[in-house]
C-alpha positions as CSV (number, residue, x, y, z in Angstrom):
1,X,4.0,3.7,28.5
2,X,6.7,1.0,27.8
3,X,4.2,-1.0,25.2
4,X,4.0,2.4,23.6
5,X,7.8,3.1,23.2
6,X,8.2,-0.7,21.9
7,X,5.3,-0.1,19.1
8,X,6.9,3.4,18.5
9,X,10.4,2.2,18.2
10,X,9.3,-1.3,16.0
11,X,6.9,1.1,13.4
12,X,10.0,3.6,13.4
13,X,12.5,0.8,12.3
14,X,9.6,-1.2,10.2
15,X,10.7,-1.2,6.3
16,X,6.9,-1.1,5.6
17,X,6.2,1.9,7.1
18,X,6.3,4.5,4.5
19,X,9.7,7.1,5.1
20,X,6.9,10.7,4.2
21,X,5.1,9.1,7.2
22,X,8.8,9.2,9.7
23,X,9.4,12.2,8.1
24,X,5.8,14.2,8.8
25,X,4.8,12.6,12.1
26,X,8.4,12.0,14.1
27,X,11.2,14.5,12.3
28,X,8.5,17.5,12.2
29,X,7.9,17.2,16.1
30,X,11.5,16.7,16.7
31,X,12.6,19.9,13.9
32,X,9.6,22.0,16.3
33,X,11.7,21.1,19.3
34,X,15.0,22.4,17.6
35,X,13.6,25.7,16.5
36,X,13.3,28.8,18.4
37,X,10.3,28.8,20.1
38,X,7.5,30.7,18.6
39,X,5.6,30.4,21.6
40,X,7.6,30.9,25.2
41,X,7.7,27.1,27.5
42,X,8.4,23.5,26.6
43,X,4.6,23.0,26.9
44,X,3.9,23.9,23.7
45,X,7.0,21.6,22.6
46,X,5.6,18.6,24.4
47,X,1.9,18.9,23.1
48,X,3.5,19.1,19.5
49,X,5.4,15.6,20.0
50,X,3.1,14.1,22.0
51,X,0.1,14.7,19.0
52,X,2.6,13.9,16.7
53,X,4.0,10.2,17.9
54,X,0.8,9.4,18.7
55,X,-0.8,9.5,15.4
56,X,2.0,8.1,14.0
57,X,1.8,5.7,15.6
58,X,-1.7,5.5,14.8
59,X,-1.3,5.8,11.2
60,X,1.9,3.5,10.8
61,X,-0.1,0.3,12.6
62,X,-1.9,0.4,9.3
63,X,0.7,-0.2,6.9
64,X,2.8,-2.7,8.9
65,X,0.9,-6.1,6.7
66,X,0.7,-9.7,8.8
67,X,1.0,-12.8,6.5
68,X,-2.3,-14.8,7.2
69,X,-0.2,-17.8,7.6
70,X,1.9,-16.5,10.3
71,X,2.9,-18.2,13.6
72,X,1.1,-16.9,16.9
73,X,3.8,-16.4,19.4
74,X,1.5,-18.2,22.5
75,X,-0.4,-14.4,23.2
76,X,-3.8,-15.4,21.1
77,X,-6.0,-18.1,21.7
78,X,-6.1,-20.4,18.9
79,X,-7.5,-23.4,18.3
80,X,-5.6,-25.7,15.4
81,X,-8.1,-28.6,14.5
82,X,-7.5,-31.5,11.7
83,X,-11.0,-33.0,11.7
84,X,-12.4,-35.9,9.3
85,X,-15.7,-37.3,9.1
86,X,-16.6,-40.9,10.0
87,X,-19.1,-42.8,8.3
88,X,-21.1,-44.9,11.1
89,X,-22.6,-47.6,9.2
């Protein structure tokens, strides 16, 4: 649950994650809360955010672009080699 609120929260401030995606997947949810409810209960109000951070969340991953020559931060293995080939004569 915490990993999730950290990915939420990073896509949410990320400037490469398009504002009609914020907008549709996070203020929609949030505008449903708001309104008088259609439907009586705050099930229907949690179902509607719940579906709706999730696939933004989903959908934002995909926009947020990782230079190839980017640093690991130590979580990936990765193996740096500098070979050179010997001649044995």
């Amino acid at each position: 649950m915490i990993k999730f609120l950290k990915l939420f929260v990073f896509l949410l401030n990320h400037p490469q994650v398009g504002k009609y995606k914020k907008i549709i997947f996070v203020g929609f949810p949030i505008l449903y809360l708001i309104m008088p409810d259609l439907i009586p209960g705050i099930i229907d109000d949690l179902i509607i955010i719940i579906i709706g951070f999730l696939a933004f969340t989903k959908i934002a991953q995909k926009d947020v672009k990782v230079p190839k020559d980017s640093k690991t931060n130590g979580d990936d293995d990765v193996i740096d080699v500098d070979a050179k080939v010997i001649k044995d004569e």
